[in-house]
Structure formats: structure tokens, C-alpha cells
N, C-alpha and C positions, 0 to 999 in steps of 0.2 A: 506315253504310248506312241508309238512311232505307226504310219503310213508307209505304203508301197503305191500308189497312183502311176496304172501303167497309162503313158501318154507319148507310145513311139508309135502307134498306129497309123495307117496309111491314110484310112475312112475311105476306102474307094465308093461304098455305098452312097455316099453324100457325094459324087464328082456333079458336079464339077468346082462345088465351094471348095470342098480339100483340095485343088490343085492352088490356092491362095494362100489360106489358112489351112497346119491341122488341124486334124478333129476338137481337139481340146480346145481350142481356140475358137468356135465356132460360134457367134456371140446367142443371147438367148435373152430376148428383149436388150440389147445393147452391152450385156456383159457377157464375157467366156465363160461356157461351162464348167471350165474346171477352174476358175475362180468361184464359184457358185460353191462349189464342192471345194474348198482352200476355208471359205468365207467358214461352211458348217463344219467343216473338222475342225477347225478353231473353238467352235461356240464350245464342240463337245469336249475340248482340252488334251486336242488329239493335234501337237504344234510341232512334232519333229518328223518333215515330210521327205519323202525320195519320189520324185520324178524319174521312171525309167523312159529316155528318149530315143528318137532315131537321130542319125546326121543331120535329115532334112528336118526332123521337128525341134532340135534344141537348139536353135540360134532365135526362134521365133516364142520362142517359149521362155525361155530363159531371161532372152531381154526385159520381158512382161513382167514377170515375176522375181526376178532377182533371188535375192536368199529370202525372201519371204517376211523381210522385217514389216513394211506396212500391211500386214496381215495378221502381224501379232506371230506367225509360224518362222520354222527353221525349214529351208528348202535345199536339197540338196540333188543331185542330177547324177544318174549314171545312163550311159551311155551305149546303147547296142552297135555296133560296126554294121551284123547284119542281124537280118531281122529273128527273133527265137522266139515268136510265138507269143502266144499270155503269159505260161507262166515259166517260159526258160528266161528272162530279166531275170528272174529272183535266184538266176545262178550265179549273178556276176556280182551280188551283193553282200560284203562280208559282216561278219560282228553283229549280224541282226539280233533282236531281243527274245527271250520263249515265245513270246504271242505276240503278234503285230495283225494290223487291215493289211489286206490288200484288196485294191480296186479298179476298175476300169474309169477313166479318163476320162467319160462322154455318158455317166446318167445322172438323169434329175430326180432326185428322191427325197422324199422327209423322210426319211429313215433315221432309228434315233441310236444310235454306233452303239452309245454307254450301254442301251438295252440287248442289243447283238453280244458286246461283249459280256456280259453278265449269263449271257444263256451260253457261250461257248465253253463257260468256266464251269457252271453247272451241269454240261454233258460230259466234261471232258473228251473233246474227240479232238484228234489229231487235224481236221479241218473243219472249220463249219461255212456254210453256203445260206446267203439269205437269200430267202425265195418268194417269190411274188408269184397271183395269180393271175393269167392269162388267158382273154375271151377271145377266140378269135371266129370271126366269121367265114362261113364258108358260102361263097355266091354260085355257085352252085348244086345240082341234086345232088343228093349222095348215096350211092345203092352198095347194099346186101345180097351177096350171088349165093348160093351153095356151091357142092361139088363140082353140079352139074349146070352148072350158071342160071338155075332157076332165082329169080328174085323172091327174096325175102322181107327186105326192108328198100323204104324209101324215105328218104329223108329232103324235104327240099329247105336248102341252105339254112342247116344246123350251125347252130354259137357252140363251139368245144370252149371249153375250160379244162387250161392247164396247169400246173408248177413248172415257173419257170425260174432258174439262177437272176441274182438282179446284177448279178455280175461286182460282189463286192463279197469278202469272204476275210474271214479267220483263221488266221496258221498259227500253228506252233512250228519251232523251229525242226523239230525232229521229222517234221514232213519233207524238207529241201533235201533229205539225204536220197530221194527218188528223183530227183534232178542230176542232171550231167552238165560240167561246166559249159558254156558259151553252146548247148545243142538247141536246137532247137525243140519248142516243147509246148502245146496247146494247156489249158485247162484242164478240156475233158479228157484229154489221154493221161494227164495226172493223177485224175480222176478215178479213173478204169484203173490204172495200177494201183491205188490206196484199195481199191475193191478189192481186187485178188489176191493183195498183200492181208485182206482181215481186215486193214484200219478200219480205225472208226470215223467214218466223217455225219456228221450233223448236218441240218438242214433246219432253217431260221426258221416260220412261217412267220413273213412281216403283212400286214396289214396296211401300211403306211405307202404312202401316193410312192409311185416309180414307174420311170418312163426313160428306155434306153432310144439317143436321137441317130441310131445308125445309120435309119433309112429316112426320107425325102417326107413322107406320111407322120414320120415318130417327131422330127424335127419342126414341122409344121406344128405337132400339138404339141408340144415343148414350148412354142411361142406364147401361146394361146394358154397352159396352164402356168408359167411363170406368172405371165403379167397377172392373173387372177391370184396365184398363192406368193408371189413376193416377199409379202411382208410374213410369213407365216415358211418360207422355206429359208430366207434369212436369221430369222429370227431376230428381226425388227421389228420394235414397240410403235 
């Protein structure tokens, strides 16, 4: 099974550590994230990786990791010039297999791929998306108007629960053909196009720990849930 690990991101959310390291790179209890995520797609037998990089992230990157031999994986590097979003990388990459991962660079999950992949085969859909659920708090009232701005509801500082992407996802190859070479090209407007094209894209419901470290807050409890799951996100006895 071959890997797509996009890891050309700027992380401006984390400045001012990314103006050192990139994001990938950004340790979590003393190791890089995306060794963390190198370490579990090995466990799952998932050893033929692509790093898609920037300029500024693959000299730093690269060094770290090499071709991936003490990892037990194969690491291979392509290149953006300039930057094309999440999922325009995956324009510049040839020969890919029917079905690969593709994933972001910078979450911490036990997420268990082999079970991802297992459910993308039994919906058959042209994409699937694993999706976590997300409480967010709101520290503030939150009010209900009518037409007429009469209040309706009041709500003070409500927990919403959402689905959110955990930012790691299942292609078939027949999806790249709504890519444009070297454009520029988000997820979600890949997305929005599979929609109005009919595709079919799937949606994982995972249940399993995930935490994207984008932001200053997610980073901080990235610390603090590594060092308690460890031995249990490595999977070390």
C-alpha cells in the first residue's frame, strides 16, 4: 500500500515554532510528528511513502528521514516549486496505485488504516474521508432572533458537536482526473467538485483518539496526550 503524507506546509498557525521547523517536524514529547505517523504506517504494513514537500520544508525533512530505511519504510519526496494547496501535490505524482492514503503531515491519531481501508473497499466510493467528532465550546451566550429580532432562544455557552475530516483520506485513482496539473487545488474544492460530478465519496465514522496540532491550544494537548498514550499510539509492548 503506498502513502501520500502532505508535508509542504507553511503551519503559519504555530509561528512562530514553524519559522525553525516545519510543521512536520514539530517534536511531540521529543519526537516529530510525522515520524510518529512514519512509525504507525509501518506497524499497519503501509512502507511505500511519498512526502510531498515545499523548497523550504525538504532540505530539513529529508535530512531527518532519508529514504526511510531505519523505519523499516521506503520514502520517496516530490517537490512543489510553488505551493498547490492539499490536494493539487497529487497532480505532480505519476504511476500511482487504484487505491492509496493520503494524509496531512501534522495529526496524532490511533486511527487503525487497515480498518479505513477495509470500509473504503466495502462502499466502494471514489473517495472516503475519516471523520472524527468534534465538541467545541462556545464561551459565549448564544441567541435565537425571529424575523423580527424577537428572541427566541438563549443558549449560554453551548458544547456543539460536529463531524469533522481528521484530515487523512482514501483515493482511488480515477479521482486525480479532477485535478489540473501543477494548479493549485484545496481538498474541499475537490470535494465540492466529486459532489456535483455524482461521485461517490464515503465518510469513515472513526471513533479512535485524533488530534490535528495546527493551532498553539491542539499542540499544547498533543503534548500532554502523547506522553499518556505512547506506548499505545506506537504500538509498543
Amino acid at each position: 500500500m503506498k502513502a501520500i503524507i502532505l508535508a509542504g506546509g507553511k503551519g503559519t498557525r504555530l509561528a512562530p515554532y514553524t519559522t525553525v521547523f516545519p510543521k512536520p517536524l514539530m517534536p511531540i514529547d521529543g519526537m516529530p510528528i510525522l515520524e510518529v505517523i512514519v512509525r504507525q504506517l509501518a506497524h499497519f504494513k503501509i512502507k511505500d511513502l511519498i512526502f510531498t514537500v515545499s523548497p523550504q520544508s525538504q532540505p530539513l525533512i529529508s535530512a531527518y528521514f532519508g529514504d526511510g530505511e531505519k523505519y523499516g519504510v521506503s520514502i520517496a519526496y516530490s517537490k512543489e516549486e510553488q505551493p498547490l494547496g492539499t490536494a493539487g501535490p497529487l497532480s505532480l505524482l505519476p504511476n500511482l496505485p487504484e487505491t492509496f492514503l493520503v494524509m496531512n503531515g501534522d495529526v496524532l491519531t490511533a486511527l487503525n488504516y487497515q480498518t479505513l481501508m477495509r470500509y473504503h473497499r466495502k462502499e466502494k466510493a471514489l473517495i472516503t474521508i475519516a471523520m472524527s467528532r468534534k465538541n467545541i465550546q462556545v464561551e459565549l451566550g448564544v441567541m435565537e432572533c425571529d424575523a423580527k429580532n424577537r428572541l427566541i432562544r438563549y443558549i449560554e455557552k453551548p458544547n456543539l458537536s460536529y463531524s469533522v475530516s481528521m484530515g487523512i483520506y482514501v483515493f482511488e485513482k480515477k479521482a486525480l482526473k479532477y485535478l489540473r496539473e501543477r494548479k493549485r487545488l484545496d481538498f474541499p474544492e475537490l470535494i465540492q467538485t466529486l459532489l456535483q460530478a455524482k461521485e461517490k465519496v464515503a465518510c469513515y465514522p472513526s471513533r479512535d483518539f485524533w488530534l490535528d496540532i495546527g493551532r498553539h491550544e491542539d499542540y499544547e494537548e498533543a503534548q500532554k496526550k502523547f506522553q499518556e498514550m505512547r506506548k499505545k499510539l506506537l504500538y509498543e509492548k
